[in-house]
FIMI-259141 format. One record per residue (C-alpha): residue in three letters; x, y, z. Coordinates in steps of 0.2 Angstrom, whole numbers, plus 2048, in hexadecimal, padded with zeros to 3 digits. Example, Ala and Ser with C-alpha at 12.3 -4.5 7.8 and 13.67 -1.06 7.14 Angstrom:
<rs>
ALA83E7EA827/SER8447FB824/
</rs>
This chain:
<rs>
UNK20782CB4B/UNK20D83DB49/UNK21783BB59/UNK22082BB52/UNK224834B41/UNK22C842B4B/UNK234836B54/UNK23C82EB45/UNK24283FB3E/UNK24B843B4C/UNK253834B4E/UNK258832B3B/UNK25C845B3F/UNK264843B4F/UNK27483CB48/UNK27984FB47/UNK27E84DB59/UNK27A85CB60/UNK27B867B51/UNK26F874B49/UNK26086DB45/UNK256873B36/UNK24586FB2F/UNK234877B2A/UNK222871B31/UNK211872B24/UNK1FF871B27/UNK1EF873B1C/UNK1DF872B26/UNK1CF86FB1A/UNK1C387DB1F/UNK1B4879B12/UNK1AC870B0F/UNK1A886CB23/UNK1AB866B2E/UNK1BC86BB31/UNK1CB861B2D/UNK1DC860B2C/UNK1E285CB1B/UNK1F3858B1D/UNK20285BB24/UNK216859B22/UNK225859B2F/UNK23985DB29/UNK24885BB35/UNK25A85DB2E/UNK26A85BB38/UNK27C85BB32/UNK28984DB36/UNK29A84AB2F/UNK296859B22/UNK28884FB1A/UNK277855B1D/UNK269847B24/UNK256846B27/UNK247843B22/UNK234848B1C/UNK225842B25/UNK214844B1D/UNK202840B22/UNK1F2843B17/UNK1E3844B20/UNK1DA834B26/UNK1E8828B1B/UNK1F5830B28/UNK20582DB25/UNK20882AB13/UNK21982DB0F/UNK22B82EB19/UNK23A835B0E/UNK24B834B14/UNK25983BB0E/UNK26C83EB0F/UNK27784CB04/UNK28A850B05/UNK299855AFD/UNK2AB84FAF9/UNK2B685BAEF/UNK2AE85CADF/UNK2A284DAE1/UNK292852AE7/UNK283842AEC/UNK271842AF4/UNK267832AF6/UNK255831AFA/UNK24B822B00/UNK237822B02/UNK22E817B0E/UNK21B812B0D/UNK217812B21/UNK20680CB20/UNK20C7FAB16/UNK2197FEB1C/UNK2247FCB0E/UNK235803B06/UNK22E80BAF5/UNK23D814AED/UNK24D81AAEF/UNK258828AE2/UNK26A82DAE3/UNK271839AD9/UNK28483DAD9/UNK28D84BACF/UNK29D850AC7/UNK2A4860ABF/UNK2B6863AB7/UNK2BF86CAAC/UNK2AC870AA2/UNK2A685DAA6/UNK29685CAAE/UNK293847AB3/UNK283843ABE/UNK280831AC1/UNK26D82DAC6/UNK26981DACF/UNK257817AD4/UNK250807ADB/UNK23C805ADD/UNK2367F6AE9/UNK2277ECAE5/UNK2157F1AE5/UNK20E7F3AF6/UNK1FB7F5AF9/UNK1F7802AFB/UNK208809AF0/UNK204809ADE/UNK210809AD1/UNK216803AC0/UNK2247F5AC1/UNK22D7EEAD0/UNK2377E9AD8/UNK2457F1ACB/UNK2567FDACC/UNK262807ABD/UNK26B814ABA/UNK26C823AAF/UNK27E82BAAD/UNK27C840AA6/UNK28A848A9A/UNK28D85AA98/UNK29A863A91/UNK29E874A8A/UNK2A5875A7A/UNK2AA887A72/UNK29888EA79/UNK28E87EA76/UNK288873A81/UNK289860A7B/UNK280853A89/UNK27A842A88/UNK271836A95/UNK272824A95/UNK267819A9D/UNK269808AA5/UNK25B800AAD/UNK252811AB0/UNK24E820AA5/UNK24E834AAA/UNK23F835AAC/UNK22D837AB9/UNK229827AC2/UNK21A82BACD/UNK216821ADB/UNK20181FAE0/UNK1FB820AF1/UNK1E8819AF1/UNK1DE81BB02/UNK1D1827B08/UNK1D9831AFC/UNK1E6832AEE/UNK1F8838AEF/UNK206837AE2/UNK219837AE5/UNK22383CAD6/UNK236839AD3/UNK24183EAC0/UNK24982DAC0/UNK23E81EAB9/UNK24680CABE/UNK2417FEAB1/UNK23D7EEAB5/UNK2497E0AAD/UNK2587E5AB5/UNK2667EEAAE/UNK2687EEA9E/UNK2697FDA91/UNK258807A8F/UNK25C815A85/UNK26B823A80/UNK263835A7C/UNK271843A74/UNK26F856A74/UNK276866A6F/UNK271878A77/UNK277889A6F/UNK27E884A5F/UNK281891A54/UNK276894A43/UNK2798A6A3D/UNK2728B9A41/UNK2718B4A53/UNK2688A6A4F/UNK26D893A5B/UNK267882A5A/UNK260876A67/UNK260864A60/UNK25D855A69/UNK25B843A63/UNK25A833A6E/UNK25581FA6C/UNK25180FA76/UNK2557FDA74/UNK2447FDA6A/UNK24C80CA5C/UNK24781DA5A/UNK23E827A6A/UNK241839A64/UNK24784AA5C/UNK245858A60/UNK24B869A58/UNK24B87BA5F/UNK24F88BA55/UNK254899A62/UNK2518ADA60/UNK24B8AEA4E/UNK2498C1A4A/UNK2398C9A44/UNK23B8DCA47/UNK23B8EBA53/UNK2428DFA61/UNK2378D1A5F/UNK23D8C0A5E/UNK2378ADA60/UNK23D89BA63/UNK23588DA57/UNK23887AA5F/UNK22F869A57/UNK231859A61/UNK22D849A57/UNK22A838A5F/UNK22282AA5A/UNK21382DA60/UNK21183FA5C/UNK21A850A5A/UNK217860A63/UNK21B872A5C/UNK22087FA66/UNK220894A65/UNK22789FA6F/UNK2288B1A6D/UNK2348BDA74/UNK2308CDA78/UNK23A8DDA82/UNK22F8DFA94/UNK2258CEA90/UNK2268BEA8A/UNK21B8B1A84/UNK21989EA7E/UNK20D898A71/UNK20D883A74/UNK203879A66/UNK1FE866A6D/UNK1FE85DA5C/UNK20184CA52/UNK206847A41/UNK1F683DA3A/UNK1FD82FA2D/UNK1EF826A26/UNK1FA818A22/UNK20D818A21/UNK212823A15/UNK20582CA13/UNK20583FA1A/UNK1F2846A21/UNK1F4854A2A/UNK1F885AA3B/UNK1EC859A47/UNK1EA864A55/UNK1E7861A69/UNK1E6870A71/UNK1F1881A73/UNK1FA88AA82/UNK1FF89BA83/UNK2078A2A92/UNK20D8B3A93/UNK21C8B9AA1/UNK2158CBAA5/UNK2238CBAB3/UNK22D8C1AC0/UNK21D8B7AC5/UNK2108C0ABD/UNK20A8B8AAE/UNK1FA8B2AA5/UNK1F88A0A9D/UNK1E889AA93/UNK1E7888A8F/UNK1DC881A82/UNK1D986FA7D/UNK1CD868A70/UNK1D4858A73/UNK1D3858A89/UNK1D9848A88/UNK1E6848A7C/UNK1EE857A84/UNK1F0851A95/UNK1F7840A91/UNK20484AA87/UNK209856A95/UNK206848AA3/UNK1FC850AAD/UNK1E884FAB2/UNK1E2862AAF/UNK1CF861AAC/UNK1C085AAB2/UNK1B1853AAE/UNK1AE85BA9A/UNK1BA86CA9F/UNK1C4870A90/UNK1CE883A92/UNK1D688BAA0/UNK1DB89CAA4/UNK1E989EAB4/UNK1F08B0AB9/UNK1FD8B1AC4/UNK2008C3ACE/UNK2118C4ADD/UNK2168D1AE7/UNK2208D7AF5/UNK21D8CFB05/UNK2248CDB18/UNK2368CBB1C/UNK23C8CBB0A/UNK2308BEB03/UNK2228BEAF4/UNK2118BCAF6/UNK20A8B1AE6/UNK1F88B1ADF/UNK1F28A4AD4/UNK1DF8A4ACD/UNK1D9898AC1/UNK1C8897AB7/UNK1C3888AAF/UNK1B6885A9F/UNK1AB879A9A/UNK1A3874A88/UNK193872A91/UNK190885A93/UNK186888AA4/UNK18D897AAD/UNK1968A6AA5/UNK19F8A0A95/UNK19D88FA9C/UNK1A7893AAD/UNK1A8882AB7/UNK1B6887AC5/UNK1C1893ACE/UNK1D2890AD8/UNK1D989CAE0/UNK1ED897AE9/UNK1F28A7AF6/UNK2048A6AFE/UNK2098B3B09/UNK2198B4B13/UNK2138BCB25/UNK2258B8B2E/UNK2368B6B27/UNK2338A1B2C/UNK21F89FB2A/UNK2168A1B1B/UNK20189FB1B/UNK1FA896B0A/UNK1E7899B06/UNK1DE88EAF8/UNK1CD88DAF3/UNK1C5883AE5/UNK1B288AAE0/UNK1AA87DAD2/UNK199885ACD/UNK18C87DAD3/UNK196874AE1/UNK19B873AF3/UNK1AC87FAF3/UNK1BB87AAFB/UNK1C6887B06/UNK1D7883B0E/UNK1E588BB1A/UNK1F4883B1D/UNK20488BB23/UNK219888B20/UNK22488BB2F/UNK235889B2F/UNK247889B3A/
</rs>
């Protein structure tokens, strides 16, 4: 199998005829809990042809094999810049989806016109819709310091559209354009402002957009507001009509910080006003390039991953605390350390401790880096990985 996915790569790659080859090999081997395993794996070939650059991704997750295979294609002409990319399930096989994405800039003019087409659902490919296809056209234009955009969407939305694939295991594919099924036909127009000027140094961020359906969202942002001795912060609200979030972030010489508040509006009935309620906070502080610390709390779990999309905790986990330390490395590069601890309600170990991850990148060639990760749950089996990035 992993023979006939090189092969396809450097014969999607092979149109370079004879040129430069490029690419990058990755590997993560599972070394506990035994026995030993390889996790997964990922093969890149790039070649150059008629000034465009072709090739393709190949990836393979443990016993599932070969999940995914991305091919993909970007060039230039003058002042018009394009790159599409197309997915293939191999194990359906099936096509899953395809993006294109062609820009323009003159005279102060940014236009991006996003295209994206998602095939029906394949077993075992998972994903909302299909078979559908739209576009999302992008506006941007300087005016006397501020920056006036919009974004209209036919068919599609910018947006993450994740695509499922359920076997042995689970892996996701995430793409920023959503294709709406029902064809193409208007879904929404979304207008914004950057860097408007206020007064004392003070600029606005506004943006409002709607669908079909009416209203879908505000949001506001008040930039470098003054408190004293060199400190200043940015105040945003975003309303929608499911909820609004408020936003803090204090600027600081030598550091910076964010204070996130995950909120609603409660209305009892329409009308009538009850309160803000509160899901959970974030503060993450920048000590330095890649050096920071970042405490999440939630008293809603729940609540605050469906508004940042994401799955964070586990079992009855609530709070997290992440620091991040960088360094100099080999050949120019960084290492990174990342160590997380994770909290539970239900107390147990040392202030209710329920995991560790650690994530360790170190650069020991100029084209090979070494990744190290290890995930300790108390109580449980730990889980320790190697894997390595080669490139050329």
């Amino acid at each position: 199998m992993v023979r006939r996915a090189l092969f396809a790569l450097l014969l999607f790659s092979g149109l370079a005829f004879g040129q430069t080859l490029s690419g990058s090999w990755s590997t993560k081997i599972s070394l506990l809990p035994p026995p030993v395993a390889l996790s997964s794996t990922e093969f890149e070939l790039f070649g150059t042809v008629a000034g465009w650059k072709v090739g393709g991704r190949a990836e393979f997750f443990g016993t599932d094999g070969w999940v995914w295979q991305t091919l993909m294609a970007q060039g230039e002409f003058r002042s018009i810049s394009s790159e599409w990319t197309l997915l293939f399930g191999p194990l359906a096989p099936a096509f899953l989806y395809a993006l294109g994405k062609t820009t323009f800039a003159y005279s102060g003019l940014d236009l991006t016109l996003w295209s994206a087409m998602v095939g029906p659902n394949v077993p075992p490919y998972v994903f909302t819709g299909g078979p559908s296809g739209g576009t999302v056209l992008e506006l941007g234009y300087n005016l006397e310091g501020v920056r006036v955009s919009g974004e209209l969407g036919f068919g599609a939305r910018k947006q993450d559209f994740t695509l499922i694939y359920s076997g042995v295991g689970t892996y996701t594919k995430t793409f920023p354009v959503d294709p709406f099924p029902g064809g193409f036909e208007f879904r929404y127009l979304k207008l914004s402002a950057e860097d408007v000027p206020f007064c004392c140094g003070i600029s606005l961020d506004l943006g409002f957009s709607f669908t079909k359906e009416g209203f879908d969202e505000f949001s506001a942002t008040v930039k470098s507001i003054p408190i004293c001795c060199g400190i200043s912060f940015d105040a945003s609200v975003t309303f929608t009509t499911t909820q609004k979030t408020i936003a803090i972030k204090p600027k600081w010489e030598g550091i910076t910080g964010c204070f996130t508040v995950y909120g609603d509006v409660n209305f009892q009935e329409p009308g009538a006003f009850q309160g803000i309620e509160v899901y959970g906070f974030k503060v993450r502080c920048e000590l330095a390039e890649c050096n920071y610390l970042e405490i999440l709390t939630a008293f809603d779990p729940a609540k605050v991953e469906e508004m940042l999309g994401e799955d964070i905790f586990q079992n009855d986990e609530f709070e997290y605390v992440k620091l991040g330390f960088c360094g100099p490395g080999c050949c120019g590069g960084n290492w990174q350390l990342d160590l997380s601890a994770y909290f539970t309600r239900s107390g147990g170990a040392l202030f209710g401790l329920s995991r560790i991850l650690a994530d360790f990148s170190l650069p020991i060639m100029a084209n090979l880096t070494v990744d190290v990760g290890l995930s300790a749950p108390v109580g449980g089996l730990a889980s320790l990985t190697v894997g390595w990035t080669f490139t050329f």
